[in-house]
Short mmCIF file of the C-alpha atoms (twelve columns), coordinates in Angstrom:
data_MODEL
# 
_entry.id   MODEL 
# 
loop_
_atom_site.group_PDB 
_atom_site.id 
_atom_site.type_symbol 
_atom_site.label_atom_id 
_atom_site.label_alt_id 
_atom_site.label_comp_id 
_atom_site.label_asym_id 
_atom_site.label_seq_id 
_atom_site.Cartn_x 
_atom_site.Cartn_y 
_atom_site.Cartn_z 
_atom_site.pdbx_PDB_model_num 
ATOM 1   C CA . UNK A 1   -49.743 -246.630 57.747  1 
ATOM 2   C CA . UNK A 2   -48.226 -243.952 59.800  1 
ATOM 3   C CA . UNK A 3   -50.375 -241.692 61.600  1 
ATOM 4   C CA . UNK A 4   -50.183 -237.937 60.122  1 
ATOM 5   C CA . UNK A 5   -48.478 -235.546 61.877  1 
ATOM 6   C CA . UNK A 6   -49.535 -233.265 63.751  1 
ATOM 7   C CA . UNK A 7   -50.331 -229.970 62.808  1 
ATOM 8   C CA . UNK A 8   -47.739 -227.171 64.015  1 
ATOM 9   C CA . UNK A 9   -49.725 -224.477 66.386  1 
ATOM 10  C CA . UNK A 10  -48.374 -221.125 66.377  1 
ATOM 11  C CA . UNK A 11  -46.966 -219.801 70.526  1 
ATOM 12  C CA . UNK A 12  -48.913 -218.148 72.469  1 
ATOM 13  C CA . UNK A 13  -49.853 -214.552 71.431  1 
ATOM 14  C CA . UNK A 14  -50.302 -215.153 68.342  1 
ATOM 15  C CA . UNK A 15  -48.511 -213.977 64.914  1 
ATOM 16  C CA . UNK A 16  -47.136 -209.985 66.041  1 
ATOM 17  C CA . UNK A 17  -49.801 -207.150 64.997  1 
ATOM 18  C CA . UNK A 18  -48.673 -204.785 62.778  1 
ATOM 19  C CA . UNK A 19  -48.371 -201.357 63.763  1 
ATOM 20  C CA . UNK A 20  -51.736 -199.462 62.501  1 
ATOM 21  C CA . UNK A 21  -50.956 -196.500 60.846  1 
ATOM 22  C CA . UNK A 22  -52.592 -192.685 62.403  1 
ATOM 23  C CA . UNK A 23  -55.931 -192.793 60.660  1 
ATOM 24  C CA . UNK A 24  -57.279 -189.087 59.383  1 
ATOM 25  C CA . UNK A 25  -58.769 -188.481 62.528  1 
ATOM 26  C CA . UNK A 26  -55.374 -188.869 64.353  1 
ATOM 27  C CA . UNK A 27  -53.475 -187.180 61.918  1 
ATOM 28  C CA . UNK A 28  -55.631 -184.045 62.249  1 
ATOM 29  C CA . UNK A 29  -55.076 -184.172 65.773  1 
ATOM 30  C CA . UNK A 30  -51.409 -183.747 65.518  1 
ATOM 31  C CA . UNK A 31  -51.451 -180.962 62.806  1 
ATOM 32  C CA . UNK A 32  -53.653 -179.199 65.413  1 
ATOM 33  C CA . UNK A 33  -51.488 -180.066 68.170  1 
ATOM 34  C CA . UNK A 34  -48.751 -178.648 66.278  1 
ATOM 35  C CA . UNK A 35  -50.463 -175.550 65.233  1 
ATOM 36  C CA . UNK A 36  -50.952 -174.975 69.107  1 
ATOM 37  C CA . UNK A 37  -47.375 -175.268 70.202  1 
ATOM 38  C CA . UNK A 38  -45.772 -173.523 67.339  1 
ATOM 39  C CA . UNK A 39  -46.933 -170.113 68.974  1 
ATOM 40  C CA . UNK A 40  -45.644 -170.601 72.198  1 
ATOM 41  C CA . UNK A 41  -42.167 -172.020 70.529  1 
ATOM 42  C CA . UNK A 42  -41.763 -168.824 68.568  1 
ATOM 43  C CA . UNK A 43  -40.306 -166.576 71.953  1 
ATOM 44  C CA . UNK A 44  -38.853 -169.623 73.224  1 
ATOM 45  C CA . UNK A 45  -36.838 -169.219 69.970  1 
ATOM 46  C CA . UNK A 46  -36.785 -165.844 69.237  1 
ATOM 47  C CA . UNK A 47  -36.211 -164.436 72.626  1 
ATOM 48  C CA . UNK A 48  -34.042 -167.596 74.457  1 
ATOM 49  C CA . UNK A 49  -32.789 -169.663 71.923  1 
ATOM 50  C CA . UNK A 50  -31.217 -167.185 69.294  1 
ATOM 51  C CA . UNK A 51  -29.588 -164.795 71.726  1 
ATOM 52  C CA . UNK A 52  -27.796 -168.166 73.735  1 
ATOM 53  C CA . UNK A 53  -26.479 -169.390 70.751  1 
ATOM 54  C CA . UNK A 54  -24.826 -165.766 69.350  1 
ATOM 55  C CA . UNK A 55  -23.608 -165.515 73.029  1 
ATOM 56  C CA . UNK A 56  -22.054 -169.048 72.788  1 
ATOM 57  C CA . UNK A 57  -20.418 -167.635 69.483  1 
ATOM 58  C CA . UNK A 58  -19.564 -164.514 70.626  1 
ATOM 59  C CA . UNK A 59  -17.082 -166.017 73.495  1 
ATOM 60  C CA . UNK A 60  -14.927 -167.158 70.471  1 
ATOM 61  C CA . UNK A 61  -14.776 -164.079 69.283  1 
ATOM 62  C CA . UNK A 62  -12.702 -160.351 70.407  1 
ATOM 63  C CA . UNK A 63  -16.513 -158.576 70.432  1 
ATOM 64  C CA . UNK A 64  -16.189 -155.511 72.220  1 
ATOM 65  C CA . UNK A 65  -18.605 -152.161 72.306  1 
ATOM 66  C CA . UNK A 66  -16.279 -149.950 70.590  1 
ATOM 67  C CA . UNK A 67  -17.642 -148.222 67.790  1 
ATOM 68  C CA . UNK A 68  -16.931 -149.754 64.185  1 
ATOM 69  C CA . UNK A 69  -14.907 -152.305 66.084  1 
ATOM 70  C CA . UNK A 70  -14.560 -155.288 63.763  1 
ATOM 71  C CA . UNK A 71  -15.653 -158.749 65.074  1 
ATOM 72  C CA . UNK A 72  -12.811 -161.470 65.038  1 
ATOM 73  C CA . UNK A 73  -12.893 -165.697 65.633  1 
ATOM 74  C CA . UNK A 74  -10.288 -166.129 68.037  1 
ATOM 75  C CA . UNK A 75  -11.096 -169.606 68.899  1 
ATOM 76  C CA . UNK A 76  -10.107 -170.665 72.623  1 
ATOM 77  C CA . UNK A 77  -8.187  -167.389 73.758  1 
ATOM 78  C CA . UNK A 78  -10.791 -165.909 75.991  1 
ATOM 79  C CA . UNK A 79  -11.079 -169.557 77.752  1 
ATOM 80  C CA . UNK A 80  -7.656  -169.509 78.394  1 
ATOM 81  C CA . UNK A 81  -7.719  -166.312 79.928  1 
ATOM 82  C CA . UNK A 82  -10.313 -166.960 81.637  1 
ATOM 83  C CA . UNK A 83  -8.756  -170.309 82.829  1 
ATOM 84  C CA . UNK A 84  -6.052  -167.933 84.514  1 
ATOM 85  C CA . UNK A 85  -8.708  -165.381 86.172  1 
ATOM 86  C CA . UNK A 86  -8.254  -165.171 89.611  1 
ATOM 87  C CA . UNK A 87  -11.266 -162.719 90.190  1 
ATOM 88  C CA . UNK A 88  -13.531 -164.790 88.027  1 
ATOM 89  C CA . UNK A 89  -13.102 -168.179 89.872  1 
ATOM 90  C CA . UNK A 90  -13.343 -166.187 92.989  1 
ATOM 91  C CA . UNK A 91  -16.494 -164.855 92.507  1 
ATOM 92  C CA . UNK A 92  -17.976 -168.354 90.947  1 
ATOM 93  C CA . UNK A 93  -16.530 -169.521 94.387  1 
ATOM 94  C CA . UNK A 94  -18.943 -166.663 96.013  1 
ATOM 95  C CA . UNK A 95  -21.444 -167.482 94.302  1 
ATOM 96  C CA . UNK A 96  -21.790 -171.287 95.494  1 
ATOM 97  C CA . UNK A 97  -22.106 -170.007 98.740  1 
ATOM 98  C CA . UNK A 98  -24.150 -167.403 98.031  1 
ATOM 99  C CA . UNK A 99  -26.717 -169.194 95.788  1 
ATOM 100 C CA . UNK A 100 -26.068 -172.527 97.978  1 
ATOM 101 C CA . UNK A 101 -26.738 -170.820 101.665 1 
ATOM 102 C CA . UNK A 102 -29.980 -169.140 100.046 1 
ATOM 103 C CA . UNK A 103 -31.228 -171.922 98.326  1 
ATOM 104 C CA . UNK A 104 -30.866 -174.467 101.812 1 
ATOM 105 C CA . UNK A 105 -31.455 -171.855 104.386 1 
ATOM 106 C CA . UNK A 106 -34.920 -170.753 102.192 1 
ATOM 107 C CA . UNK A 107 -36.064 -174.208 102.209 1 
ATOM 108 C CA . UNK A 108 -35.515 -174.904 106.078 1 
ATOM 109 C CA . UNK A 109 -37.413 -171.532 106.684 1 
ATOM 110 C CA . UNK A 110 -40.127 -172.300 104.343 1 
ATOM 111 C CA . UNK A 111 -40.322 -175.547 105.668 1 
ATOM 112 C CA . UNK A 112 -41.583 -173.632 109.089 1 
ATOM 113 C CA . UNK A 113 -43.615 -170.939 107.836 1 
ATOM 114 C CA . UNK A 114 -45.577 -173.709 105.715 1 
ATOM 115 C CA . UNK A 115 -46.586 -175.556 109.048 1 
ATOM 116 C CA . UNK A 116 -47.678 -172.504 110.719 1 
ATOM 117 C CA . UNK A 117 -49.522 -171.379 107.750 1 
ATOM 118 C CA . UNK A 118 -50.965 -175.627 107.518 1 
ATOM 119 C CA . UNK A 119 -51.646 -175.333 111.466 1 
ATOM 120 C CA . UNK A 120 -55.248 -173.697 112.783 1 
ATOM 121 C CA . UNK A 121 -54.016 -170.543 113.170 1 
ATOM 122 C CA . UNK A 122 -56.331 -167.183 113.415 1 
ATOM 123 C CA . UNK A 123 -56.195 -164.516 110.385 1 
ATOM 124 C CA . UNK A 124 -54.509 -167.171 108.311 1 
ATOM 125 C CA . UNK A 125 -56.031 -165.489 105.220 1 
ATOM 126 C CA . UNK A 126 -54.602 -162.140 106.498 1 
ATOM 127 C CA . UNK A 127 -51.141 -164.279 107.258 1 
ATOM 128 C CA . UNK A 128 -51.184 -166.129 103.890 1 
ATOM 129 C CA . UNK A 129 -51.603 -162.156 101.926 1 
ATOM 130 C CA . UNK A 130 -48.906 -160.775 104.244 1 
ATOM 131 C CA . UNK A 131 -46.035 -163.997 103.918 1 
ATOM 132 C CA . UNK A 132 -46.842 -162.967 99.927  1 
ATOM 133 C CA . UNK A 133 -45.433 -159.545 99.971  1 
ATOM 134 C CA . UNK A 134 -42.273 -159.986 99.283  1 
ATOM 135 C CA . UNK A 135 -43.271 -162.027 96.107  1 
ATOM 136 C CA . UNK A 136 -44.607 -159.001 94.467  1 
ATOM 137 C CA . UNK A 137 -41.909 -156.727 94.875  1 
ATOM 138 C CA . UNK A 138 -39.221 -156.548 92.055  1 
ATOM 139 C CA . UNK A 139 -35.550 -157.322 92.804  1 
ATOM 140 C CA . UNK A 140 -35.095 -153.593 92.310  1 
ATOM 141 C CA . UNK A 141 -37.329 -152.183 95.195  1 
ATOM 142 C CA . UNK A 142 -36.515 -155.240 97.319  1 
ATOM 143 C CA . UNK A 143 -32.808 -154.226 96.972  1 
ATOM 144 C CA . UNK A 144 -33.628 -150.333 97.634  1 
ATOM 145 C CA . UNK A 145 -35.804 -151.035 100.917 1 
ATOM 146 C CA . UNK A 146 -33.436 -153.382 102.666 1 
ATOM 147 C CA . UNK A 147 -30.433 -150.618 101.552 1 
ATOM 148 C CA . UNK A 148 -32.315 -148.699 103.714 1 
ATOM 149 C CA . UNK A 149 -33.068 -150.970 106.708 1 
ATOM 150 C CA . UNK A 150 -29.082 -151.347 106.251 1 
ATOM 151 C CA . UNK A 151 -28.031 -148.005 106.281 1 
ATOM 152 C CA . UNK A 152 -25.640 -147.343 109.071 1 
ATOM 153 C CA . UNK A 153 -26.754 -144.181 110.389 1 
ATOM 154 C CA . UNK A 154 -30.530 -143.937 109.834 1 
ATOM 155 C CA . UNK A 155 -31.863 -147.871 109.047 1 
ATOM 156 C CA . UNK A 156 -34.164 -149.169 111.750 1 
ATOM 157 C CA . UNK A 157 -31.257 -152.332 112.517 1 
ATOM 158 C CA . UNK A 158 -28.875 -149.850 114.002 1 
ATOM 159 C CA . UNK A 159 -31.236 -148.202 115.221 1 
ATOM 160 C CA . UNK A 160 -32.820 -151.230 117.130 1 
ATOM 161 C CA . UNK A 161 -28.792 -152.385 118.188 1 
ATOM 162 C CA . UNK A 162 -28.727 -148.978 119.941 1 
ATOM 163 C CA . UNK A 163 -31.910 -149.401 121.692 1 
ATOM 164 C CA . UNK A 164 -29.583 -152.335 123.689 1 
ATOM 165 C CA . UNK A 165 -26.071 -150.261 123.530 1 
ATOM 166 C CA . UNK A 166 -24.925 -152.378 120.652 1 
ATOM 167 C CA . UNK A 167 -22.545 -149.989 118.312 1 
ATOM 168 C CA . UNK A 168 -23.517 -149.569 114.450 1 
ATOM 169 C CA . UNK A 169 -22.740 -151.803 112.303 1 
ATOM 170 C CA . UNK A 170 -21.963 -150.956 108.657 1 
ATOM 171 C CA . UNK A 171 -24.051 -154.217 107.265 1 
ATOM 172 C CA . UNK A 172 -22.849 -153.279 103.510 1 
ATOM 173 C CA . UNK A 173 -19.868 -152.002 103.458 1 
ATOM 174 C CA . UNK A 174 -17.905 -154.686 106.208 1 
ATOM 175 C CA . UNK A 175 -15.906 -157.684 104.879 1 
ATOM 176 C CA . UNK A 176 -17.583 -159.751 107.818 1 
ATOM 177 C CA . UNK A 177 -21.189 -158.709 107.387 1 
ATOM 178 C CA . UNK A 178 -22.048 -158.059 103.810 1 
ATOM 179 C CA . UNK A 179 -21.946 -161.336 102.100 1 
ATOM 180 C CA . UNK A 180 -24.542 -162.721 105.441 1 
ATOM 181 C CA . UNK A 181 -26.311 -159.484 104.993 1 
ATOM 182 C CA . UNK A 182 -27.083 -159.591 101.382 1 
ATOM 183 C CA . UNK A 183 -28.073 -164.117 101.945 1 
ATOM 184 C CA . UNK A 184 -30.899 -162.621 103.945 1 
ATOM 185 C CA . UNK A 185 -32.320 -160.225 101.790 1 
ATOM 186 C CA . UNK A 186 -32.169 -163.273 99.190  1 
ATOM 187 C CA . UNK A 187 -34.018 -165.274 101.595 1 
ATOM 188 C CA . UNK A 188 -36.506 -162.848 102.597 1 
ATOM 189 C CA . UNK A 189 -37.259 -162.340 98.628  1 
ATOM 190 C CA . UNK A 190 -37.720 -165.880 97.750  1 
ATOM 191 C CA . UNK A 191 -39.362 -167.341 100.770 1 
ATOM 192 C CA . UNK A 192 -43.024 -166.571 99.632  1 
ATOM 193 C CA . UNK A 193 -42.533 -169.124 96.525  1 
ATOM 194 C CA . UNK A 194 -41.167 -171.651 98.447  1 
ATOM 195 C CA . UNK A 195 -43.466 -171.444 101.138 1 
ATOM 196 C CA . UNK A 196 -46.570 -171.160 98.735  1 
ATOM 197 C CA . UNK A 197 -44.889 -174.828 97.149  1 
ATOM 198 C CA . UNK A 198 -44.535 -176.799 100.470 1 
ATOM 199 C CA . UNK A 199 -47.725 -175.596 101.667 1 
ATOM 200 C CA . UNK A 200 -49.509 -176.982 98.607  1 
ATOM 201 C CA . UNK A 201 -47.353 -179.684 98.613  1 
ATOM 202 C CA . UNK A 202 -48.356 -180.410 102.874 1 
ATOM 203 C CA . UNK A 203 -51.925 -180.391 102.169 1 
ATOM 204 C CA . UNK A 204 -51.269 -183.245 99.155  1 
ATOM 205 C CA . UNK A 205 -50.528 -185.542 101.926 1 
ATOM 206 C CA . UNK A 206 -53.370 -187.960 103.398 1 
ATOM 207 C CA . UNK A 207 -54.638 -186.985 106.374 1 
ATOM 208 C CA . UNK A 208 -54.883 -190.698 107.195 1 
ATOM 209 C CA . UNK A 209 -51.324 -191.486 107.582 1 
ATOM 210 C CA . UNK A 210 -51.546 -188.195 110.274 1 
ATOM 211 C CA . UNK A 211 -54.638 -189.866 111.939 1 
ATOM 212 C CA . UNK A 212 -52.858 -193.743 111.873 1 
ATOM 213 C CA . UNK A 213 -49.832 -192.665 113.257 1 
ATOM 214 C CA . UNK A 214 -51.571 -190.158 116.649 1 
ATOM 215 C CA . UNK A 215 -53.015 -193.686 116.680 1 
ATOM 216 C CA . UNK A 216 -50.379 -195.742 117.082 1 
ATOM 217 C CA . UNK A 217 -48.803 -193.065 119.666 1 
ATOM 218 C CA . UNK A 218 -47.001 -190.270 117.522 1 
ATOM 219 C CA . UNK A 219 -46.527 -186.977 118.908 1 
ATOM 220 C CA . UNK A 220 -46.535 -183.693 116.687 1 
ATOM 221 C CA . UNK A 221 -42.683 -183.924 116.105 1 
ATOM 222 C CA . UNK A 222 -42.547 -187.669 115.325 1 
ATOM 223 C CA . UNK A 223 -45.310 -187.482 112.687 1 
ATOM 224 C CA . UNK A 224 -43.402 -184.506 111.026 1 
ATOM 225 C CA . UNK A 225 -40.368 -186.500 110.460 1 
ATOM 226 C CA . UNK A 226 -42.011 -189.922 109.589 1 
ATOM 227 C CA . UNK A 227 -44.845 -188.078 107.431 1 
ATOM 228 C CA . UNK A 228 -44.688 -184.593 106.971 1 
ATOM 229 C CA . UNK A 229 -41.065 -184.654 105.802 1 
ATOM 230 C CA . UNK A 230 -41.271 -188.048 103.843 1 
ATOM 231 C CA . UNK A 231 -44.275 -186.829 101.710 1 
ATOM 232 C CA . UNK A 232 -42.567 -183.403 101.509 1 
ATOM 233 C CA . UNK A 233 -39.478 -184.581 99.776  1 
ATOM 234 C CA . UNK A 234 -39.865 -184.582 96.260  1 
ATOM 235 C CA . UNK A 235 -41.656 -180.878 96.748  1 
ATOM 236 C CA . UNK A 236 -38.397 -179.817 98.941  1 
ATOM 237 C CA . UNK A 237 -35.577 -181.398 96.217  1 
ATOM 238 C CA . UNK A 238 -37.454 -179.877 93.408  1 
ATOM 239 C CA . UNK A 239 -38.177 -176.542 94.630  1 
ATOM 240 C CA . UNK A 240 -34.799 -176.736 96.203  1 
ATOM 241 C CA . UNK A 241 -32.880 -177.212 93.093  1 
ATOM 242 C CA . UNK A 242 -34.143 -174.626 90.913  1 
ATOM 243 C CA . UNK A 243 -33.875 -172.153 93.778  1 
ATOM 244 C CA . UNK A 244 -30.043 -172.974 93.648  1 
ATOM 245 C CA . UNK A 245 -30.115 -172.225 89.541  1 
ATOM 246 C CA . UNK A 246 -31.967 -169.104 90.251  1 
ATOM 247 C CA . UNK A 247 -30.092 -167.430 92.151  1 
ATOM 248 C CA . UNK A 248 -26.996 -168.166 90.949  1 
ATOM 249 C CA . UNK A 249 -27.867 -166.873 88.000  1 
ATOM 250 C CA . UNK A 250 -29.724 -163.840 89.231  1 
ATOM 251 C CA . UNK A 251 -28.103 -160.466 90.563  1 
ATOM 252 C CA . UNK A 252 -30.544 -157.898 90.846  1 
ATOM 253 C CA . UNK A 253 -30.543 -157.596 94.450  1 
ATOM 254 C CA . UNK A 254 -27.242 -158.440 94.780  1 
ATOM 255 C CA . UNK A 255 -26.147 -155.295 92.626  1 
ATOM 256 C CA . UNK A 256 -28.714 -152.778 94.133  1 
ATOM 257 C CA . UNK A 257 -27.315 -153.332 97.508  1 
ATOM 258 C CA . UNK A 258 -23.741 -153.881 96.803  1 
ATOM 259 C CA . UNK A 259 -22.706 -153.855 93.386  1 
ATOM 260 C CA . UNK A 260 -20.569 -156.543 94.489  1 
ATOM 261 C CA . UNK A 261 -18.313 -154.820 96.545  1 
ATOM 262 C CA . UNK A 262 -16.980 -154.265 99.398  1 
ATOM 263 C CA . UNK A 263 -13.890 -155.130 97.614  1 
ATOM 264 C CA . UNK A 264 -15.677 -157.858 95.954  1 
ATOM 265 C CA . UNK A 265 -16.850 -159.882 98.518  1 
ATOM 266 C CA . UNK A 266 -20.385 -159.940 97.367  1 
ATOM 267 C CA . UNK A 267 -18.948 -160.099 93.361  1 
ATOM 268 C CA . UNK A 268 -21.384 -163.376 92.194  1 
ATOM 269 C CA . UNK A 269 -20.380 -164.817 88.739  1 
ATOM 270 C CA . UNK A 270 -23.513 -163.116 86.564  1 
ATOM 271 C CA . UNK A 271 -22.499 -159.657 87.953  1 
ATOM 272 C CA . UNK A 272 -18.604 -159.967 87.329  1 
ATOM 273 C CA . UNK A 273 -20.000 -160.889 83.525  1 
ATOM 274 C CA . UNK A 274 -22.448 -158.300 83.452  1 
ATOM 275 C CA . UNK A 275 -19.579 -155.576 84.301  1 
ATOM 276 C CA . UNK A 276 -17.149 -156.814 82.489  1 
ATOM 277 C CA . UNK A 277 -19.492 -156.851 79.464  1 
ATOM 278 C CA . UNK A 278 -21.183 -152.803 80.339  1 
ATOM 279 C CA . UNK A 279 -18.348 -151.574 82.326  1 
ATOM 280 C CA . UNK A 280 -15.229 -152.893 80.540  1 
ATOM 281 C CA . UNK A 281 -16.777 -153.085 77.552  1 
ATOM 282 C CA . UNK A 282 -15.554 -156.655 76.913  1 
ATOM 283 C CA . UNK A 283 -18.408 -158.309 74.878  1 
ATOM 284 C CA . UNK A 284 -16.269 -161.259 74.037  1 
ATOM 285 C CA . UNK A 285 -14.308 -161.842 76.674  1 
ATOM 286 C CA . UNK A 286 -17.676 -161.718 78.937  1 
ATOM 287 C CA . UNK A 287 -19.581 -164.170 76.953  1 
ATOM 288 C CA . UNK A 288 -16.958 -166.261 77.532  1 
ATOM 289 C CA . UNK A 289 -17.767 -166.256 81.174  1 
ATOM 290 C CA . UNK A 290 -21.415 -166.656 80.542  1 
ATOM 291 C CA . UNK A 291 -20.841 -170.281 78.408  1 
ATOM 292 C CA . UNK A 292 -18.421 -171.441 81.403  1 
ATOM 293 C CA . UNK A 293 -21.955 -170.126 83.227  1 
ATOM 294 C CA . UNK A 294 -24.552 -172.061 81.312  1 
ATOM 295 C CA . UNK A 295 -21.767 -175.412 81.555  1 
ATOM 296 C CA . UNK A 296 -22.217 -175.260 85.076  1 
ATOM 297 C CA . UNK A 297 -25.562 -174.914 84.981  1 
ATOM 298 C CA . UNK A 298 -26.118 -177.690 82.583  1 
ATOM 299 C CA . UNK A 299 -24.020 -179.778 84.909  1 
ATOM 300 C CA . UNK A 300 -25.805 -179.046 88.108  1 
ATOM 301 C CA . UNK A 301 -29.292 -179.625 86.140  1 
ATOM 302 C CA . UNK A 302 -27.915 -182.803 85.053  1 
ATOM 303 C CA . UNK A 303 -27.226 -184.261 88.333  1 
ATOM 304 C CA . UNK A 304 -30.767 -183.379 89.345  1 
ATOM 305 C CA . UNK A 305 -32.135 -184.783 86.533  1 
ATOM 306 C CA . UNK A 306 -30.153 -188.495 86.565  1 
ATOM 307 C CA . UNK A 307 -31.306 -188.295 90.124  1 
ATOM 308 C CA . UNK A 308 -34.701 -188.160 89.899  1 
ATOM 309 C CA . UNK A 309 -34.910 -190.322 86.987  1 
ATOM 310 C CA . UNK A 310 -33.240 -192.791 89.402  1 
ATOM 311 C CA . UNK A 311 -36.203 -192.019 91.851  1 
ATOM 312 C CA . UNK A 312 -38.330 -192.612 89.551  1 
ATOM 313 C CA . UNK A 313 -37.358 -195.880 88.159  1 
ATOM 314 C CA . UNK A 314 -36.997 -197.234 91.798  1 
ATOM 315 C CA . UNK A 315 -40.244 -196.008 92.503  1 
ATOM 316 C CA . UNK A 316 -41.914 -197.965 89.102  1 
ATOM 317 C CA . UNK A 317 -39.350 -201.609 90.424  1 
# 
């Protein structure tokens, strides 16, 4: 008589759970959750999402601010147009620089004033308060006080040049000297931010790794670059990136102190769209400009994005 066979076990693990469903208590948790958000999606909506989307439309369209002027869909014509804009892609070439140079040469500066502000240094309450002055001042005044430090015949820059029989420069109004001019009043502005982020981000570091590598013969400069900077990086790609998207899109300051001139060497992309919407009265054409705006945008945020996620995903391997 054959032996019986024997009986078939099931693999490890087990048979596969079934998914419990949200129980009452769970479900009333997300209803509430809900509730909470709905409120602050409302602007979002209202306020961002609404007017981006009748912009998007509105560069298919011959919108203009001519009384009773009738709206018309005229699909791709303003793209082409603007496809064959020398002064546009000019000024979105300006702008790169413009929002590139501020964006790099704030974080390098930051980078310093962060260290001295991390160091023992006397008054550093007083120091802290007086690095965040330029924070609280709007784009407006911040453009009206350095047009004044510029002017050529009373600002206190000429006026300093003189003191070493240096001639007067017109800061504003040169070809040479106004694009410079107006990257260091966008410096000057966003600096406190930045500095405020790399400071926090500084004292986030372990003051063990600081201690182990003195130990192990460091000096001040060496442990910046094999600690400071390392811990620092995320902070400084981060804040570096949306300072780039800022202030490309920004251009407040830039129009107080220039209004893009002279002769449009200081013209940034949001600026030629803003007069071409106010001034030339070109609704259409001008949104136009602002979706080839929000493309780039969406492009540059993209390659942030895929990089970090990369980051990310090396850092969980």
């Amino acid at each position: 008589m054959s032996a019986p066979a024997p009986a078939l076990t099931p693999p490890s693990g087990g048979s596969p759970r079934r998914k419990a469903g949200l129980g009452p208590r769970q479900k009333a948790e997300r209803r509430e959750a809900i509730a909470l958000v709905i409120p602050a999606l409302l602007p979002i909506i209202v306020f961002s999402m609404i007017p981006l989307l009748a912009g998007v439309y509105l560069g298919f369209t011959n919108a203009t601010l001519a009384r009773n002027a009738e709206i018309e869909f005229t699909g791709f014509d303003n793209f082409v147009q603007l496809a064959q804009d020398k002064q546009f892609w000019d000024s979105f070439g300006i702008g790169l620089i413009w929002a590139g140079s501020v964006a790099a040469l704030t974080g390098m500066s930051a980078i310093a004033l962060a260290l001295l502000l991390n160091s023992k240094l006397r008054f550093k309450s007083l120091t802290r308060i007086i690095v965040l002055i330029p924070w609280a001042m709007p784009p407006v005044v911040t453009g009206i006080l350095w047009r004044m430090i510029y002017d050529v015949n009373s600002g206190p820059l000429n006026a300093a040049l003189g003191w070493f029989g240096i001639d007067k420069v017109n800061w504003l109004g040169d070809f040479s000297t106004a694009l410079p001019a107006v990257i260091v009043v966008g410096i000057w502005s966003g600096l406190p931010q930045t500095t405020v982020l790399l400071l926090a981000g500084m004292q986030s570091i372990p003051g063990e790794l600081h201690e182990a590598a003195a130990l192990d013969g460091a000096n001040a400069a060496r442990r910046f670059w094999h600690v400071t900077l390392p811990g620092l990086a995320p902070v400084l790609i981060a804040i570096t990136s949306i300072d780039f998207i800022w202030n490309f899109n920004d251009f407040g300051i830039v129009y107080v102190l220039t209004e893009g001139g002279p002769g449009g060497r200081t013209m940034i992309p949001p600026l030629f769209t803003y007069l071409e919407a106010f001034r030339n009265r070109e609704i259409g054409y001008a949104s136009a400009m602002g979706d080839v705006l929000v493309l780039a945008i969406l492009l540059i945020l993209s390659i942030y994005l895929v990089n970090q996620f990369r980051q990310n995903k090396e850092g969980r391997a």
